[in-house]
C-alpha atoms as one frame of an Amber mdcrd trajectory, in Angstrom:
protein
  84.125  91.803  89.765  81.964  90.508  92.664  83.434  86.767  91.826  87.165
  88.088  91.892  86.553  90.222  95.142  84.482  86.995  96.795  87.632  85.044
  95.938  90.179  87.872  97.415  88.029  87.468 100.569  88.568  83.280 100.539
  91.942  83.041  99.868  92.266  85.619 102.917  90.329  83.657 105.157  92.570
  80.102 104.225  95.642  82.188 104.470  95.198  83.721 108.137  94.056  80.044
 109.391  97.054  78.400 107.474  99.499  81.012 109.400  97.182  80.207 112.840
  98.138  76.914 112.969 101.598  77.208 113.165 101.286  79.533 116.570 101.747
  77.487 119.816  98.570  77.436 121.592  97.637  77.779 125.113  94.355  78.627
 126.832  94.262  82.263 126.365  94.220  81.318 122.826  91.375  79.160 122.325
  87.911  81.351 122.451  89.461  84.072 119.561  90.106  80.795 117.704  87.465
  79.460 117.920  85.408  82.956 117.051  87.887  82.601 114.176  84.602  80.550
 112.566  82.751  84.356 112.024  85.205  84.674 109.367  84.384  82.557 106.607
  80.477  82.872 108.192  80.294  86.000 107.379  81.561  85.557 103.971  78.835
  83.081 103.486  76.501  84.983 104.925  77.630  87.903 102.140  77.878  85.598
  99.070  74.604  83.672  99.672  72.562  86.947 100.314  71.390  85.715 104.059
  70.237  88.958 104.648  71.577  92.215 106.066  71.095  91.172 109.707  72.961
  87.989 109.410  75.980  90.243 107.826  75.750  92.261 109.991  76.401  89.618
 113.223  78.808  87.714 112.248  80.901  90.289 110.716  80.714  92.111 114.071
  82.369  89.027 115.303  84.340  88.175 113.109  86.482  91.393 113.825  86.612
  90.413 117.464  89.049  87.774 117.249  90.934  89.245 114.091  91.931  92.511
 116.425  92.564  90.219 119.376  95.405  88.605 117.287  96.239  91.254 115.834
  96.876  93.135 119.047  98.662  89.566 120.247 101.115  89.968 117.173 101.650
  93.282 117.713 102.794  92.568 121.484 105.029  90.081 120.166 106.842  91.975
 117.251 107.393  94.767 119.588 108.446  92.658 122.360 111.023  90.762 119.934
 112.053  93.653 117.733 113.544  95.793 120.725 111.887  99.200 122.440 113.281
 101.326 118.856 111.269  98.978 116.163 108.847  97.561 118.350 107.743 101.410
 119.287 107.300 101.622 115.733 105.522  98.624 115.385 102.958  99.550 118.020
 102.626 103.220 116.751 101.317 101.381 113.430  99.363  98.925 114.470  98.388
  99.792 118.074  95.010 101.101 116.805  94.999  99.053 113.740  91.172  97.712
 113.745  89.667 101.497 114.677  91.955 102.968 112.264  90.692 100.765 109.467
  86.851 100.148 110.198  86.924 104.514 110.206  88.890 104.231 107.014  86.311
 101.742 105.157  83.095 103.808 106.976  84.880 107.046 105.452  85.523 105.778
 101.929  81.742 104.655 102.315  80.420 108.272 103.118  79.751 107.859 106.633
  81.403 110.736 107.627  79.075 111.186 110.719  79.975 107.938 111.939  83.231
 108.268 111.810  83.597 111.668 113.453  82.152 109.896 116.561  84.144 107.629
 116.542  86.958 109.190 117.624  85.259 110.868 120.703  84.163 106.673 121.381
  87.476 105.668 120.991  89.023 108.049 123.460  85.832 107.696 126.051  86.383
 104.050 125.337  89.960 103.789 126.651  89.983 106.101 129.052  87.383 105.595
 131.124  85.863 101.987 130.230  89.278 100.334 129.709  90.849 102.532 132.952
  88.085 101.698 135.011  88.113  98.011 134.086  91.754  97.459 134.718  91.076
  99.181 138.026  88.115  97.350 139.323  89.352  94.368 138.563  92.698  94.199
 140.055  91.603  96.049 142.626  88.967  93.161 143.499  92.132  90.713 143.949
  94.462  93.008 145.874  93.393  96.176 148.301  95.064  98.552 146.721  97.628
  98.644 143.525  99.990 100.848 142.514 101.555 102.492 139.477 104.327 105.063
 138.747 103.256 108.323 139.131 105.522 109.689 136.615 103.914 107.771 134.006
 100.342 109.185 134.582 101.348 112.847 134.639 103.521 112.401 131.453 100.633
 110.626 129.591  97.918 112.812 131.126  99.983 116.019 130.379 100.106 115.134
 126.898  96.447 113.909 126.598  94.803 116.629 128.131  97.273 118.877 125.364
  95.839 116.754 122.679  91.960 116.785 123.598  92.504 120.599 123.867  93.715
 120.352 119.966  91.232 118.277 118.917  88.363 120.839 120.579  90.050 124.366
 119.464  88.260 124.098 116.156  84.466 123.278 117.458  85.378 126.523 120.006
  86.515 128.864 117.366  83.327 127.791 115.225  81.246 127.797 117.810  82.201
 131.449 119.479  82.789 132.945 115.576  79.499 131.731 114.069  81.931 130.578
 111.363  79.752 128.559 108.783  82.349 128.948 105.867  83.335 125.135 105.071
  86.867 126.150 103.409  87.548 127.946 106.786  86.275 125.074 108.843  88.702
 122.573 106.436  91.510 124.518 106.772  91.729 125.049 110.398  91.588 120.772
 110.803  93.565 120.413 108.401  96.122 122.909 109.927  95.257 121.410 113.203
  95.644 117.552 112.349  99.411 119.019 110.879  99.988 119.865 114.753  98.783
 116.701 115.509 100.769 114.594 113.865 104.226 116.627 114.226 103.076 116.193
 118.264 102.620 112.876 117.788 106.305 112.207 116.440 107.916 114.577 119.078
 106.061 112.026 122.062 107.809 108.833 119.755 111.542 110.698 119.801 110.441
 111.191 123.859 109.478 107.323 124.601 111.270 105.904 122.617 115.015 107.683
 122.672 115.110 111.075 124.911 113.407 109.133 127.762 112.820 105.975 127.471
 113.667 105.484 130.858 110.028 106.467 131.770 108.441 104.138 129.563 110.330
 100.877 130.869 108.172  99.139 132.842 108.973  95.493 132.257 107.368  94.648
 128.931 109.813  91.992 128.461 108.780  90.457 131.487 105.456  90.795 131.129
 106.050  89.069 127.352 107.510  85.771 128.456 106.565  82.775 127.071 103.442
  80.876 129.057 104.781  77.330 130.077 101.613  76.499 131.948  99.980  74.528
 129.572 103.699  72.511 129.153 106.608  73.262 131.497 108.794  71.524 129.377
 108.782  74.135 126.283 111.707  75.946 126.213 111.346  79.617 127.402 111.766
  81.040 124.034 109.716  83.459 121.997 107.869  82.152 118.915 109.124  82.761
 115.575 109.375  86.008 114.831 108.362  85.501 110.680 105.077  83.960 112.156
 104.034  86.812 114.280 104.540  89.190 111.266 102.394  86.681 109.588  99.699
  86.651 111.528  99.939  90.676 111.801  99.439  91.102 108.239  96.811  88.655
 107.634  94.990  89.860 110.208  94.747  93.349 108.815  94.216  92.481 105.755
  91.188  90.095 107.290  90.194  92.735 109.468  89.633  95.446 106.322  87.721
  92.854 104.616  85.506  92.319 107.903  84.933  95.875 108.094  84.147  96.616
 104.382  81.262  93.496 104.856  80.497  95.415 108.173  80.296  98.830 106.852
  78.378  98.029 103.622  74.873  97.372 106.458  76.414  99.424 109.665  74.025
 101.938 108.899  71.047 100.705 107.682  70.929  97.602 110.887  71.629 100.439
 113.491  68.688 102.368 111.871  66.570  99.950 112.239  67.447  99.107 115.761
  67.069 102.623 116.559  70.821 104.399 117.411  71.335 107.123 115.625  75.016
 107.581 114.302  76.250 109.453 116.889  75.663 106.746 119.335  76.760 103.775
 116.815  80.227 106.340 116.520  80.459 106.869 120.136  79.806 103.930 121.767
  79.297 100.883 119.355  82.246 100.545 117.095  85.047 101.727 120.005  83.225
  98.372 121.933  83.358  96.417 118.900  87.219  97.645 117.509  88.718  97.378
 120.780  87.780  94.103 122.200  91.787  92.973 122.422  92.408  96.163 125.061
  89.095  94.704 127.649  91.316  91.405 127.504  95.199  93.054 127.594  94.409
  95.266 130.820  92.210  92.993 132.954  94.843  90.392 132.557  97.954  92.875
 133.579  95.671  94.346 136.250  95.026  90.648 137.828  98.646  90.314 137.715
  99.367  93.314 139.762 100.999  95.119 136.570  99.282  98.495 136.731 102.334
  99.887 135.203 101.615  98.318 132.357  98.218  98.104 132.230  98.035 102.522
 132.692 100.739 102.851 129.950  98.646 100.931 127.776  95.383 103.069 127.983
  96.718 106.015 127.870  99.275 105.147 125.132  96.413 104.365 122.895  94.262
 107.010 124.092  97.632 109.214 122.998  97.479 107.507 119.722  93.390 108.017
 118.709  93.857 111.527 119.013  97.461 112.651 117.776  97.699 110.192 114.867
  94.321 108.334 114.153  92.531 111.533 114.147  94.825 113.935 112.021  95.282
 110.631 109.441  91.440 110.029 109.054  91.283 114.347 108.496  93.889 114.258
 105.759  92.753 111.000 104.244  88.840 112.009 104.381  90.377 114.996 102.467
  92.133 113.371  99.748  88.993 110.944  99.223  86.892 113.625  98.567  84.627
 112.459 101.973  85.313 115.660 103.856  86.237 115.240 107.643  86.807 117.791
 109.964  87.324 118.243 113.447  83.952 120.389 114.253  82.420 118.279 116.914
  79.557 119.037 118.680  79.544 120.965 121.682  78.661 117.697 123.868  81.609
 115.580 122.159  83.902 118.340 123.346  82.142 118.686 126.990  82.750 114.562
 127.390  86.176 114.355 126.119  87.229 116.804 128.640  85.438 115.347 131.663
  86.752 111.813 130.569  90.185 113.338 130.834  89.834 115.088 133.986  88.231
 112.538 135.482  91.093 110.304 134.593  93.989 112.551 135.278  92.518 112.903
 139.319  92.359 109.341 139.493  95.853 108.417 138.177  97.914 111.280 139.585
  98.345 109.591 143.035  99.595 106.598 141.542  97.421 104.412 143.005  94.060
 102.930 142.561  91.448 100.483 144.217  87.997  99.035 142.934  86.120 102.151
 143.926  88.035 104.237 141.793  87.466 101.610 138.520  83.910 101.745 139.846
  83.829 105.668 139.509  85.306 105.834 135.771  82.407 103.136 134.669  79.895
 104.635 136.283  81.017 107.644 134.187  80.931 105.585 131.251  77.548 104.100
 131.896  75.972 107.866 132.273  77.806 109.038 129.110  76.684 106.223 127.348
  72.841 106.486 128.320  73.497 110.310 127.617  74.885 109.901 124.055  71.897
 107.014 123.517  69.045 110.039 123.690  70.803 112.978 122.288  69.303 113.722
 119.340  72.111 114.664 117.029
């Protein structure tokens, strides 16, 4: 069995490089492919029993440059499809590498973990990858804006969602409710919401008013003819893209079974307790594709973009990876539920109001990226000592 799975994880490896060297390359390109190298690394690392520590690395790495094509893929699909499929496309795979590192941690038992990892995920985007995407752009131009519209749509519907997502921990917490069938079924009822919520905001994006949501993705999309102004201004093969975004999820899910199987022993002995490795390590190590997508837009003046982006995925964390990790830890028999603890809840709502004030004037500057990482920096020292 360990022989058949070692060669499953081989032929993976020679399958996504095979289908990397067909994609035209430019400079942006270059450092993920070269990180590429993690990848069979780590499976040597595995196979010839370097030790924990050495898995441990250079799976974390390997996953960085797996999610940064697969997030490049996804843009393209989407981008090539049309607004319909390519809405689809990013509702699947828009999240893909958090979605499937909590899935592996979860069949694994780490329900803890995982949990926290969907507070991290949502801290993550909106205030580290807002604030980034602020501070940077704003240290190139004075002052940038963005469509006001957009921010009160997507902040509307995220501060309705982090409500959700804190009504259980508030009725256990004010009930004394300690019965675990009660606490079940009220996620379980409450991911249900979730998800139907999560399909009415597709139907609203994507058909009803998809007017809102138009803010020049083609453009931004267009082929780079920096490197050689002679290419034609076409998009790359289509069938390639969807190669490259299946191989890297399937690479990506064998990454994260290497890096789950020592996750929690390594960050043991390091000293972060789950909550923090939840909260703050694995959103930093899952989303490394979004730190790249929005300081790029935001140093080309495309806030519109670059706000629809973290919020969109904030959107998607907790209305569909959320409710699918509740039903799924359900049907696994690895119980997940959406009790946080009292400070989770406290920090999800102060990352959202703290990004809804910001946003709603449709503007920003480098003092107000500042603001949101300083936030981030606190919360982060905060979730390092809490004992829980």
């Amino acid at each position: 069995m360990l022989g058949l799975e070692t060669s499953q994880r081989e032929a993976s490896t020679r399958s996504i490089l095979a289908i990397l060297e067909q994609i035209p390359m430019n400079r942006k390109h270059w450092i993920p492919s070269l990180l590429l190298l993690f990848v069979p690394l780590s499976l040597a690392a595995d196979r010839l029993h370097w030790g924990e520590s050495a898995v441990f690395v250079t799976s974390a790495i390997a996953i960085i440059p797996l999610s940064i094509w697969l997030s490049t893929a996804t843009e393209k699909v989407a981008v090539v499809t049309g607004p319909s499929v390519g809405g689809l496309v990013n509702a699947v795979f828009g999240n893909a590498t958090e979605l499937i590192i909590a899935l592996v941690a979860l069949k694994e038992g780490l329900v803890e973990i995982v949990e926290a990892s969907i507070t991290g995920t949502i801290l993550s985007d909106l205030l580290l990858l807002m604030g980034l995407a602020m501070l940077t752009g704003g240290l190139r131009y004075k002052e940038q804006e963005f469509r006001p519209i957009l921010a009160k749509v997507n902040g509307s519907s995220m501060t309705l969602a982090v409500t959700a997502v804190a009504l259980p921990t508030l009725v256990i917490s004010t009930s004394q409710m300690v019965d675990p069938l009660a606490i079940r079924n009220i996620s379980l009822a409450t991911a249900g919401v979730l998800l139907v919520v999560y399909a009415l905001t597709l139907i609203f994006s994507l058909k009803t008013h998809s007017y809102l949501y138009d803010v020049g993705l083609a453009d931004e999309e267009l082929p780079d003819t920096t490197d050689n102004p002679a290419a034609p201004e076409s998009h790359p093969r289509l069938g390639v893209w969807i190669g490259v975004l299946l191989v890297s999820t399937l690479a990506i899910a064998i990454e994260s079974d290497l890096f789950v199987d020592v996750v929690d022993l390594e960050t043991e002995r390091i000293g972060l307790t789950p909550l923090f490795t939840g909260v703050i390590l694995l959103p930093l190590l899952s989303d490394m594709a979004g730190y790249f997508t929005v300081i790029r837009l935001s140093l080309k003046n495309k806030m519109d973009l670059a706000v629809s982006a973290v919020t969109g995925d904030s959107l998607l964390v907790a209305l569909f990876v959320a409710p699918i990790l509740v039903f799924v830890g359900h049907f696994l028999g690895q119980p997940i539920d959406l009790n946080f603890n009292p400070f989770e809840v406290s920090v999800m709502a102060i990352a959202v109001l703290a990004t809804n004030l910001i946003t709603v004037g449709g503007r920003s500057n480098w003092l107000d990226g500042s603001l949101l990482l300083a936030t981030y920096l606190v919360l982060g020292v905060a979730f390092y000592y809490h004992p829980a």
